[in-house]
C-alpha positions in Angstrom: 19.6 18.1 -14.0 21.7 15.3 -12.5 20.2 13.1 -9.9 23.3 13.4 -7.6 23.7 17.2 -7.8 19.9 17.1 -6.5 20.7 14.7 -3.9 24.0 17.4 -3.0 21.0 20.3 -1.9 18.5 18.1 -0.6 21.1 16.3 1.5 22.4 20.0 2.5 18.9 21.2 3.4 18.1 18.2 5.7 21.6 19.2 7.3 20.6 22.6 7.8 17.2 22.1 9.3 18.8 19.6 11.7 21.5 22.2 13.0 18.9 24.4 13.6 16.5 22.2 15.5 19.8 21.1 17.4 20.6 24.8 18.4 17.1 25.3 19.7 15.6 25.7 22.9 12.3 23.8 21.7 10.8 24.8 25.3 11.8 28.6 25.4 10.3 28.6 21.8 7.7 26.0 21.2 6.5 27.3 18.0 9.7 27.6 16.2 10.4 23.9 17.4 7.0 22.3 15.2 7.9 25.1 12.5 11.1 23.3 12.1 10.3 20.1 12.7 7.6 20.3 9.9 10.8 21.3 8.1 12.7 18.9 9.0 9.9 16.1 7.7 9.4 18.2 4.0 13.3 18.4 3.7 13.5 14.4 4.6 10.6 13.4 1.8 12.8 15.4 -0.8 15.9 13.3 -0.3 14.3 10.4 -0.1 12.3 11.4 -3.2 15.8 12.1 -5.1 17.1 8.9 -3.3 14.5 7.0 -4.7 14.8 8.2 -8.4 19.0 6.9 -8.1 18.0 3.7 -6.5 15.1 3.9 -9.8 18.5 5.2 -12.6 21.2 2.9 -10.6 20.3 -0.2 -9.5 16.7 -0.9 -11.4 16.8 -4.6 -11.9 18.9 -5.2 -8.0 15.5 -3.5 -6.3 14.8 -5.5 -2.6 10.7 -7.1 -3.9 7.8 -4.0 -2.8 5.3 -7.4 -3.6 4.5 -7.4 0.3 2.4 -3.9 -0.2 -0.4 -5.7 -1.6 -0.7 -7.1 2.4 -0.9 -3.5 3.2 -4.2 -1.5 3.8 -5.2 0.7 1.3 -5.3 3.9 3.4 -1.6 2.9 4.4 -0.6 3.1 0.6 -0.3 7.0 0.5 2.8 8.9 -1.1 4.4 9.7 2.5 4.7 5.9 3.6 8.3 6.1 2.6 8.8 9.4 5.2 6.8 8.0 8.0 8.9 4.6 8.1 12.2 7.5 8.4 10.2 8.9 11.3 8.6 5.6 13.2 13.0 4.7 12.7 14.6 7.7 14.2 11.5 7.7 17.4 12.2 3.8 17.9 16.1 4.7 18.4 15.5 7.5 20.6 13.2 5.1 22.7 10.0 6.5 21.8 7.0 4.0 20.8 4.4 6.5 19.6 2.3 3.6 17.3 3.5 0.3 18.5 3.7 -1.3 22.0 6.7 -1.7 24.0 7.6 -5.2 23.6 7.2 -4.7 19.6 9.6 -1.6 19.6 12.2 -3.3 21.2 11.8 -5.8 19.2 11.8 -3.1 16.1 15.0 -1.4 17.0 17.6 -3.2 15.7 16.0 -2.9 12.3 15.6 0.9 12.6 19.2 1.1 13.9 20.7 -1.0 10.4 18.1 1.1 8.7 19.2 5.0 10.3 22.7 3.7 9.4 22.6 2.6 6.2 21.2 5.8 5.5 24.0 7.6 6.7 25.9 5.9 4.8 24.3 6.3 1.9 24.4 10.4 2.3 27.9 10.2 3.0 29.0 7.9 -0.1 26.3 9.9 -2.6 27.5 13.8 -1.5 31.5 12.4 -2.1 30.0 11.2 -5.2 28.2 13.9 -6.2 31.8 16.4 -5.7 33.9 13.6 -7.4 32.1 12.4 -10.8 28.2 13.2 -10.4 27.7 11.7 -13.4 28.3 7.9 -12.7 27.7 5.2 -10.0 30.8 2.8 -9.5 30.2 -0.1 -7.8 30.4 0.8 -4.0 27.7 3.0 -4.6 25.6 0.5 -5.8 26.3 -1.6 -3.2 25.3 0.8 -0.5 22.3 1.9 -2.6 21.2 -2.4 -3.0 22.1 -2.3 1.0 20.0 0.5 2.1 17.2 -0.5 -0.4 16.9 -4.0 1.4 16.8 -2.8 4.6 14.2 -0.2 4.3 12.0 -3.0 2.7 12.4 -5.1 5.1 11.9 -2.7 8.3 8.6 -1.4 6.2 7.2 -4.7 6.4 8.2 -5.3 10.1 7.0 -2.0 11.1 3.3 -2.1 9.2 2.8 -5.7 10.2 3.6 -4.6 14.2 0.8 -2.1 13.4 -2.1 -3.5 11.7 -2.9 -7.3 10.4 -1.8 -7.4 7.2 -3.5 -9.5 4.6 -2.2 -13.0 4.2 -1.5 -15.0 0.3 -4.8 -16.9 0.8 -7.0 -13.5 1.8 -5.1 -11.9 -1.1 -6.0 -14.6 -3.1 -9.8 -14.6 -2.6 -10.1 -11.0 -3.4 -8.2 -11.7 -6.9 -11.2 -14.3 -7.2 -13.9 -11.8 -6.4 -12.3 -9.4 -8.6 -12.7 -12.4 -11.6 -16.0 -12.5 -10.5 -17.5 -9.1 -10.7 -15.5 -8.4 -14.3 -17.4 -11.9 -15.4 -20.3 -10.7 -14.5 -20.3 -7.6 -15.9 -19.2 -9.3 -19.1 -22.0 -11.8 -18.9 -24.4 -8.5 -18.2 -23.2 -6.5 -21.0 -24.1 -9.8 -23.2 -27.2 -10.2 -22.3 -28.3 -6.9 -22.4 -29.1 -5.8 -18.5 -26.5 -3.1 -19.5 -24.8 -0.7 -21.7 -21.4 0.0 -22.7 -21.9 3.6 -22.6 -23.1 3.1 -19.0 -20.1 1.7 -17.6 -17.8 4.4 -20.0 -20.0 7.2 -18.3 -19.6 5.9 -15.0 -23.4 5.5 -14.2 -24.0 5.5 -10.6 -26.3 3.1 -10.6 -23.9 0.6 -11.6 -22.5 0.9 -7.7 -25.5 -1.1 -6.8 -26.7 -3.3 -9.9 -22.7 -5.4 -10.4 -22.9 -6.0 -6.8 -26.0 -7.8 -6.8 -25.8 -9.2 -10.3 -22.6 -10.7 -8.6 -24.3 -12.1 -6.1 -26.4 -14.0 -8.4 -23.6 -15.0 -10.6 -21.4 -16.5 -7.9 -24.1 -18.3 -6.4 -25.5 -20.2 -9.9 -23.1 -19.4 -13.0 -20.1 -19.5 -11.4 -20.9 -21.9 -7.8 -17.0 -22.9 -7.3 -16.1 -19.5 -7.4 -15.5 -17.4 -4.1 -19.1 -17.5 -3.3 -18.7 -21.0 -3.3 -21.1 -21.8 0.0 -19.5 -25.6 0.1 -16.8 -23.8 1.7 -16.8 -22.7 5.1 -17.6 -19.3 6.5 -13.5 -19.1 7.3 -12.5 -20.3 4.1 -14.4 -17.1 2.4 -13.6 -13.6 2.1 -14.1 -11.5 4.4 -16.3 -9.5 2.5 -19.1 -12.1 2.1 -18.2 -14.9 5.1 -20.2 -12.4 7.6 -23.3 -13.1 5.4 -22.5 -16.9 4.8 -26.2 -18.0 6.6 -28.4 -15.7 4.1 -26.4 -16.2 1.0 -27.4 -20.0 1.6 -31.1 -18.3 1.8 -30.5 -16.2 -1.2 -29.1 -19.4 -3.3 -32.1 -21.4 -2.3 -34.7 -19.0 -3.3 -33.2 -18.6 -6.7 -33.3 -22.3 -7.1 -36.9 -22.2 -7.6 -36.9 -20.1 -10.5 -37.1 -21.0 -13.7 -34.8 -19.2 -16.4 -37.8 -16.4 -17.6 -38.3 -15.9 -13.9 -34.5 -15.3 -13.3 -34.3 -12.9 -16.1 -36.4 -11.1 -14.9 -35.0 -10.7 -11.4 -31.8 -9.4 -13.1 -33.5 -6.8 -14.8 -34.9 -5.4 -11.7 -32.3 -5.5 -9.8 -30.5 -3.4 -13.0 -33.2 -0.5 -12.8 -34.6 -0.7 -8.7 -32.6 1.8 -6.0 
């Protein structure tokens, strides 16, 4: 049950499938190669699984900030992220760019180089610690745990950010404020009556289409200085809504016009039509 016995036969397994991957002729037997190599990548998300729960036991409150993965994507934010950063690593050493241009990989390298040998260093201190006293983490493992920990976090942001644009504090910021918005409005729909608790509990369908636009409304007259706010400009709006800056004007106009019967009545449509 102890975290650095686990870490003893994971580390041992990735040793393994790397000795046999050395010792083969990957062109005389191309199917044995991806066989192992899929290995290889299954043995690698183990350790750093284990790794992880030490870093989680040993050094909770020393743990390099993970606050830059709200920048991220969401469909970047899967359980492998971890293993793919090892891989993009070890390919960037060897001289392979297989996601980001040239220039960006060179530029990459040194990180990935600290990175693949902080690592090593980390296997090496944990399986000596592991045969010594497996139950207890003196301070040089700590510090090569807080090491290794830092410089993964930091070559995960370099690497993502070399791949895709990742969100700045002002874009993260406005979806906060639509986020306000759309649990205001529902609050302010469940009020005055356009909808049911038990609808929202049940997960009613419909609701997919009726907060959206009861949204719309909201940020446009109850809640103007919010992020539908059209005295900004289209680039000082989300993403989300600056594409449609020129007919949310339109929309805010119309609604103008009516009176307060007239509105009420446009939000009960819009909770019932398709």
């Amino acid at each position: 049950p102890r975290l650095l016995s686990q870490f003893f036969f994971a580390d041992e397994r990735v040793t393994q499938v790397v000795a046999e991957i050395n010792g083969l002729d990957a062109e005389l037997d191309p199917q044995q190669y991806l066989v192992l190599l899929n290995q290889l990548h299954l043995s690698q998300a183990n350790l750093l699984a284990v790794l992880e729960r030490i870093m989680e036991e040993c050094i909770p409150s020393e743990r390099h900030s993970r606050d830059y993965l709200v920048k991220f994507p969401e469909e970047l934010l899967v359980d492998n992220l971890g293993n793919h950063m090892l891989f993009a690593a070890e390919c960037l050493l060897a001289g392979t760019f297989l996601e980001v241009e040239e220039t960006e990989g060179a530029q990459l390298r040194p990180q990935a180089r600290n990175l693949l040998c902080s690592l090593e260093l980390v296997r090496t201190v944990l399986r000596e610690q592991s045969l010594s006293q497996p139950g207890c983490y003196p301070e040089p493992v700590r510090a090569v745990l807080i090491q290794f920990d830092r410089l993964f976090a930091e070559f995960e942001l370099s690497y993502v950010s070399s791949l895709v644009g990742v969100k700045s504090p002002e874009e993260i910021y406005r979806q906060q404020e639509i986020i306000v918005l759309f649990c205001e409005t529902v609050e302010r729909a469940l009020h005055l009556g356009y909808l049911t608790q038990e609808m929202i509990d049940g997960y009613e369908p419909l609701l997919m289409f009726t907060i959206p636009r009861l949204a719309i409304i909201s940020g446009l007259l109850i809640y103007p200085e919010g992020p539908l706010s059209l005295e900004r400009s289209p680039e000082q709006m989300s993403r989300v809504f600056s594409p449609f800056y020129n007919l949310l004007k339109k929309i805010r106009d119309l609604l103008r016009v009516l009176s307060v019967e007239e509105l009420c009545l446009l939000e009960r449509s819009l909770c019932t039509a398709e």
